[in-house]
LUMVEX-890905 format. One record per residue (C-alpha): x negated, z negated, y negated. Coordinates in pm, whole numbers, padded with zeros to 5 digits, always signed. Example, Ala and Ser with C-alpha at 12.3 -4.5 7.8 and 13.67 -1.06 7.14 Angstrom:
BEGIN
-01230-00780+00450 -01367-00714+00106 
REM end
This chain:
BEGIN
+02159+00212-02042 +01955+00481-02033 +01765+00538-01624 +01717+00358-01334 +01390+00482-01142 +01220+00419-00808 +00850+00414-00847 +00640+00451-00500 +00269+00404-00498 +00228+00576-00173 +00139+00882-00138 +00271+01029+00191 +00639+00893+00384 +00856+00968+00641 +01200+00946+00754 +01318+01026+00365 +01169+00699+00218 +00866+00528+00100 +00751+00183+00174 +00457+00049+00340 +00667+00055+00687 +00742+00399+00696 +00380+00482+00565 +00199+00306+00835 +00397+00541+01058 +00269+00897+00927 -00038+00813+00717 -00295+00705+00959 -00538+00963+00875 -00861+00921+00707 -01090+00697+00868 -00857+00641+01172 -00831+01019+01275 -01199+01087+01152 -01299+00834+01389 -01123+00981+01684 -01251+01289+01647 -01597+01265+01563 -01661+01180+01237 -01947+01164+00997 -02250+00868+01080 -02071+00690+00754 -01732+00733+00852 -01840+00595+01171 -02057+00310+01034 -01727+00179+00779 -01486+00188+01072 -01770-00066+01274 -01801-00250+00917 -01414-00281+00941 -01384-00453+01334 -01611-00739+01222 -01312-00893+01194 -01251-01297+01188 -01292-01555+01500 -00955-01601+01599 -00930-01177+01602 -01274-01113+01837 -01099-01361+02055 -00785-01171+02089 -00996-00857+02087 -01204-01020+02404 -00904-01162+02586 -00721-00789+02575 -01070-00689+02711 -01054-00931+03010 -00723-00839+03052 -00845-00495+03127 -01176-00564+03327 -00858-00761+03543 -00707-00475+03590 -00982-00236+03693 -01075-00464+03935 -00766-00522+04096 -00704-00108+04146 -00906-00081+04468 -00670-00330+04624 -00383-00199+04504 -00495+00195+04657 -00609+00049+05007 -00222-00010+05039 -00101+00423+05012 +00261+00313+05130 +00281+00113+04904 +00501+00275+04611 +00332+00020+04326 -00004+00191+04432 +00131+00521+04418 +00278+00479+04088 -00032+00315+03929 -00273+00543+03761 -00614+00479+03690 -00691+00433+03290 -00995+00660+03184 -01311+00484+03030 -01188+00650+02716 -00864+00524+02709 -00963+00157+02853 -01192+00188+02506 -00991+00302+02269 -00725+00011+02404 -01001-00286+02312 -01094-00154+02025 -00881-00302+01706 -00678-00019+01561 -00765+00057+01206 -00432+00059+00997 -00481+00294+00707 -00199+00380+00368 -00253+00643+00127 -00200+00598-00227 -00123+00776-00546 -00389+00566-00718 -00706+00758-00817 -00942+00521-00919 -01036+00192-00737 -01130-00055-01047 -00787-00189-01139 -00707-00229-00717 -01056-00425-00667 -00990-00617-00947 -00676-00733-00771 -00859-00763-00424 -01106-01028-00636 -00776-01218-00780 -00631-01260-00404 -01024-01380-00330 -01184-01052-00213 -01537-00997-00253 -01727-00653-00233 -01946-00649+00088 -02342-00699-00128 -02435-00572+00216 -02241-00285+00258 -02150-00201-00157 -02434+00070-00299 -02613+00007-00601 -02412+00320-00779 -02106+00264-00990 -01754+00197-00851 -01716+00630-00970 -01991+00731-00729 -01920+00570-00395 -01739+00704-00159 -01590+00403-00028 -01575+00029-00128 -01576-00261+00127 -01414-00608+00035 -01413-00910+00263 -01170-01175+00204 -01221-01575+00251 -01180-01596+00595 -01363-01308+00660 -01094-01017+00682 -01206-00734+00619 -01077-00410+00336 -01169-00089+00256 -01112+00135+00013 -01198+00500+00063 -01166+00812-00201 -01012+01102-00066 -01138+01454-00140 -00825+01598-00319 -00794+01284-00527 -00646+00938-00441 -00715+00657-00280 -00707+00530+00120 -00693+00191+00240 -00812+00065+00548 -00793-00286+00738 -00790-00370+01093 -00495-00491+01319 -00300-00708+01070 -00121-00380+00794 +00030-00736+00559 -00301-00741+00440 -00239-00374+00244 +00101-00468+00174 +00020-00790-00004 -00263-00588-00214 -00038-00294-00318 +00253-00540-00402 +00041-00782-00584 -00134-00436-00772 +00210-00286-00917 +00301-00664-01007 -00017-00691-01251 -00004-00365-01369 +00377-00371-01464 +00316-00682-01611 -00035-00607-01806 +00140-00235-01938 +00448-00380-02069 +00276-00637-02238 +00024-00360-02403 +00309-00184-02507 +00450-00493-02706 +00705-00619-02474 +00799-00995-02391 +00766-01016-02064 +00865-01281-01798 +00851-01257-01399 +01060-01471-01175 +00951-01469-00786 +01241-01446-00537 +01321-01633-00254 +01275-01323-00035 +00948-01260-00156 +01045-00981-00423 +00928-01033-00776 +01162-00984-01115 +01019-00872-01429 +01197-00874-01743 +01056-00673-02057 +01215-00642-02439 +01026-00467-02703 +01037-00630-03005 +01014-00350-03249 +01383-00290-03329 +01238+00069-03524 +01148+00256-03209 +01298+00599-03154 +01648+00512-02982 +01587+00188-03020 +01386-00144-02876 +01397-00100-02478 +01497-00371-02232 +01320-00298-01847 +01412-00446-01558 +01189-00396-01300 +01212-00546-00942 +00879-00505-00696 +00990-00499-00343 +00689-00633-00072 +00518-00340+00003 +00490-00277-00331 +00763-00021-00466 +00924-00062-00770 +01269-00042-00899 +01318-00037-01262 +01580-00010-01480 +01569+00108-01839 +01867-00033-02086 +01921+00004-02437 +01775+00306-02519 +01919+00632-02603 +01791+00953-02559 +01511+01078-02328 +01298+00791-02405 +01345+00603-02126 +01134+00885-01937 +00885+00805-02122 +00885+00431-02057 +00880+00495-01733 +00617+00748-01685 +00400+00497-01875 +00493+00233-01591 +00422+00474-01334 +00101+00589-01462 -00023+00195-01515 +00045+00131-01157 -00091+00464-00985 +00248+00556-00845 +00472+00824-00882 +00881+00874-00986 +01052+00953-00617 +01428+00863-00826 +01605+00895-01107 +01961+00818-01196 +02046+00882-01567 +02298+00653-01757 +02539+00744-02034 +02315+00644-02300 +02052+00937-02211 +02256+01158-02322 +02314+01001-02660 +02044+01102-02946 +01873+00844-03098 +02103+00686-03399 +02423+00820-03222 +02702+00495-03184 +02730+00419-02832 +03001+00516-02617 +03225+00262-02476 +03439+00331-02166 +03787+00096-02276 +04058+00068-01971 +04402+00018-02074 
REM end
C-alpha cells in the first residue's frame, strides 16, 4: 500500500516518456552538437579521444569510407550519360557531408546525476578504467570531463554540464550507456536500501530486467516497517512500489531512492493506505 513511482535518471525525453530510446532521440547535444558547430580545442580533442574506437569498429569505419571513395569515383561515369535519368537523379555529396558520413557518430544521454564518483565507480565494476593519458591530475570535482576505456578498448566519457548534471558520451554502439545507467540505479537501489536497514534481495529476469525486494526490519517506524518493490527496466528506469506503509511516508522512501540513484520522480500513483495516518487500522475493501 501506500505509492507506486517511476523513477527516470534521464534528464531530457520525448514523445511523453523516458528511457534511453527515446533519449538518444532528443538529447544529442553536448559534445555531439559542440562538435558540429565549432567547438572549443577540448571539446574537439575528447570527441577525437572518443573515435579511437576498437579494431573491429576502424574496420567498419574504413570499409564505409571505401564505400564512399567508390562512389565518388564512379560519379563521372554516371554524368557522361545526361539521358540517363539515374545520372540526373544522382547528386553529388559535399566533402562535408562525405566527412561527417565516415566519421563514427558520437551517441550522447543526459542525466539527472550531478556528480560522477558513484557512476565511475560503476564504469570500474563493468571493467572501465580512467584514460591515465587523458584523466588530469585534479580531483574527480575539478575536471570537466572524465574518459574511461573499457577492456576491449571502447571508449566512455563523462562530461559535466554547466547548469548541473552529467553527459555521457560513447561512439556508434548507445548499449554501452544503457548497460552503465542500468547497472548504476541497480547498485545504488541496492546499496541505499541496505543503508537504510532494509533486507534486500535482487532476482535478474529472463528479459534482462532486475527485481529488488526490500523490508525494513524496524517494526517502530512512523506508519510502520516498509516493504519496496522495485523493478529496473534496461535502460535504467525504475519502477518501485511502496507497500505497507501508511501515511505520506512512502514519499519519503522514495525521494531517498531517487536521490541515491541521481534520478528524478516522473510518476506517482497513491494507494489507499496514503491516506491513512500512521496507527490508523487499515481499510479493507470486503465484496459480498
Amino acid at each position: 500500500m501506500s505509492n507506486v513511482s517511476v523513477v527516470t535518471p534521464y534528464a531530457a525525453a520525448v514523445n511523453g516518456g523516458p528511457g534511453l530510446g527515446t533519449v538518444l532521440a532528443g538529447a544529442a547535444v553536448g559534445l555531439a552538437a559542440a562538435c558540429m558547430v565549432g567547438a572549443a580545442v577540448g571539446t574537439v580533442a575528447l570527441a577525437r579521444w572518443l573515435s579511437q574506437e576498437t579494431e573491429a569498429e576502424r574496420e567498419a569505419v574504413a570499409r564505409h569510407r571505401a564505400q564512399l571513395r567508390r562512389e565518388r569515383l564512379e560519379q563521372p561515369r554516371r554524368q557522361i550519360c545526361g539521358s540517363c535519368p539515374s545520372a540526373r537523379s544522382t547528386r553529388l555529396v559535399s566533402p562535408a557531408t562525405s566527412a561527417a558520413l565516415a566519421s563514427p557518430p558520437i551517441v550522447s544521454v543526459a542525466l539527472h546525476l550531478r556528480q560522477p564518483e558513484s557512476l565511475v565507480r560503476t564504469a570500474e565494476k563493468l571493467g572501465y578504467r580512467l584514460d591515465p593519458l587523458v584523466r588530469p591530475a585534479a580531483s574527480l570535482h575539478q575536471q570537466p570531463y572524465l574518459c574511461l576505456q573499457g577492456p576491449a578498448g571502447e571508449r566512455l566519457a563523462i562530461e559535466r554540464q554547466s547548469h548541473g548534471g552529467l553527459l555521457l558520451h560513447t561512439v556508434q554502439q548507445p548499449q554501452r550507456l544503457q548497460t552503465l545507467i542500468r547497472q548504476h540505479t541497480l547498485d545504488q537501489v541496492v546499496s541505499h536500501l541496505q543503508r537504510a536497514g532494509h533486507q534486500v534481495q535482487t532476482t535478474t529476469m529472463a528479459n534482462g530486467e532486475t527485481q529488488i525486494w526490500g523490508q525494513e526490519q524496524n517494526p517502530h517506524l512512523r506508519g510502520g516497517a516498509a516493504e519496496v518493490k522495485a523493478q529496473i527496466a534496461t535502460d535504467g528506469t525504475a519502477w518501485v512500489d511502496i507497500n505497507r506503509v501508511r501515511g505520506n511516508r512512502c514519499e519519503e522512501i522514495v525521494e531517498g531512492i531517487a536521490q541515491a540513484m541521481g534520478g528524478q520522480v516522473t510518476g506517482m500513483k497513491k494507494k489507499d493506505a496514503y491516506f491513512q495516518l500512521p496507527g490508523e487500522p487499515t481499510r479493507t475493501k470486503m465484496r459480498i
